[in-house]
N, C-alpha and C positions, 0 to 999 in steps of 0.2 A: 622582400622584407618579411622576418617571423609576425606571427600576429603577437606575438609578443614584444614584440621591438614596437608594434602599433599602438598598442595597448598604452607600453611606456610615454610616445609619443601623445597619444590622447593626454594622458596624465599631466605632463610636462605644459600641453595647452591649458588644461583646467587650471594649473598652480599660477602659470602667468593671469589667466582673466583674471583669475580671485585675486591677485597682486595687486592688479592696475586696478580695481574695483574698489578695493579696501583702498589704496592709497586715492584715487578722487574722490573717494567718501571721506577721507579727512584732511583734504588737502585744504590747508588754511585755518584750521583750527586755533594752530597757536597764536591766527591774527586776534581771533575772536575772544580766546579768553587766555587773560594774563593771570600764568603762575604765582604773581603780587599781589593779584588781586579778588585768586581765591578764597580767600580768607575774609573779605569784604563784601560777598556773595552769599545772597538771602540763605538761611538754612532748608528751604526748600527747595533752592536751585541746585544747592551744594550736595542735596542729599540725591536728587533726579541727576546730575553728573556721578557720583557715587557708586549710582544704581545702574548707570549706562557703561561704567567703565569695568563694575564688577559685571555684568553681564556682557561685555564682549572680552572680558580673562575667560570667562567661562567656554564662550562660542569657541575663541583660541582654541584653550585647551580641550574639548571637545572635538576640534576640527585634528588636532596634533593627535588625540587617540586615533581617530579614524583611519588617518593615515597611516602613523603608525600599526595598525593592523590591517591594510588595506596592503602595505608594503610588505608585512611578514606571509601574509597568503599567498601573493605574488611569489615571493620567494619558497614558497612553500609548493605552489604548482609549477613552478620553472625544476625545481627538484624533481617532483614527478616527470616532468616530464622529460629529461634529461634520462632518469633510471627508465621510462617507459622505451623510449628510442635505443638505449643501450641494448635493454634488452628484444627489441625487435631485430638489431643488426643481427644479435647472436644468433637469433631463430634462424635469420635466413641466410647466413652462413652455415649454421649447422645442415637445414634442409638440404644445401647444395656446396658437398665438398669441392665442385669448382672452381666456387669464385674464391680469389685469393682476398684474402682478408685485409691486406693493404691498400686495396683498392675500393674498400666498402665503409663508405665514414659518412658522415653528414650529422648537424646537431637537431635535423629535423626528422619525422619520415618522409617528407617529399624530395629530402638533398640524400636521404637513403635511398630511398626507392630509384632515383635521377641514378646512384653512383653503383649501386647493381647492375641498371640498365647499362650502363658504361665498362662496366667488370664484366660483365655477359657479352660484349662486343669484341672487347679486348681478349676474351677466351676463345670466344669462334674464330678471329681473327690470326691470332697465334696456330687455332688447328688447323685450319685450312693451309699455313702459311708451310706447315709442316706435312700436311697433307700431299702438296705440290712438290715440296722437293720430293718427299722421298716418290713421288710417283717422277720424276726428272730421273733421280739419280738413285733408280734400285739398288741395292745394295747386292754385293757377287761373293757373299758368304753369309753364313747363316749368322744367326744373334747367341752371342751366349761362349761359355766357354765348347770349344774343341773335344767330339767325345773319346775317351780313353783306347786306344789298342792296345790289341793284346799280344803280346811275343810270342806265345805260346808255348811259355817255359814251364809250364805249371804240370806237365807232364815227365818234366825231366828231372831229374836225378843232380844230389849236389854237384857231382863232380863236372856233370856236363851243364850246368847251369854256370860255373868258374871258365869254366874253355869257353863259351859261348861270351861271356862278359867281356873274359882275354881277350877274343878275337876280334871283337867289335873294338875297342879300343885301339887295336893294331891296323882297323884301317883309316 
């Protein structure tokens, strides 16, 4: 698991405590005071509920900036580092025309670095594999195209360069 996938998960445990927190902190509230009967509530009590309701709009909203920015940074370093990895695969592909480029992925450097080691195995593995045959089964001609002979007509004369063509064709 990314430390970022960790990270999420921490987050994920923080939103549920604060959930279950805020809801047992006012769990039963509306036994205690009836919407009816707000209005029949000292102006001191009404204005201290007032003051506790505008200060936890506040905390809210407060807590909704935080996160809200806590979430676009997140997303702000998951970019980096997404561009950071991309361009480490490229380095080290570039360094080593080897490794085949299909082979070399990962959204981390440790599942890069893992899938090099893997693409470096899979190359040795292929040359030795090639290595073996051709030491098996030598090959009993050379590589490459056949080089050119020469007829040796290059000293002859048109007319005997015609009788030499003729002839050959008649056998």
């Amino acid at each position: 698991m990314s430390e970022w996938d960790e990270a999420q998960e921490r987050m994920d445990e923080v939103d549920e405590l604060q959930g279950d927190r805020l809801d047992d902190d006012f769990d039963g509230i509306d036994e205690l005071v009836d919407p009816d009967e707000v209005d029949e509530l000292p102006d001191e009590v009404r204005a201290g509920l007032e003051a506790v309701a505008s200060a936890e709009a506040e905390t809210h909203a407060a807590l909704e900036r935080a996160l809200a920015e806590t979430t676009r940074a997140l997303e702000e370093q998951r970019e980096a580092t997404r561009v950071a990895v991309a361009r480490y695969r490229e380095a080290l592909l570039a360094a080593d025309a080897n490794l085949p480029p299909d082979l070399v992925a990962g959204e981390t450097i440790d599942a890069v670095d893992a899938s090099v080691a893997a693409a470096r195995q899979a190359v040795a593995q292929i040359r030795e594999r090639v290595a073996a045959e051709a030491r098996e089964h030598p090959r009993g001609f050379p590589v490459g195209a056949p080089a050119r002979t020469s007829h040796g007509r290059s000293g002859m004369s048109a007319a005997e360069k015609i009788a030499a063509g003729l002839s050959e064709r008649l056998l």
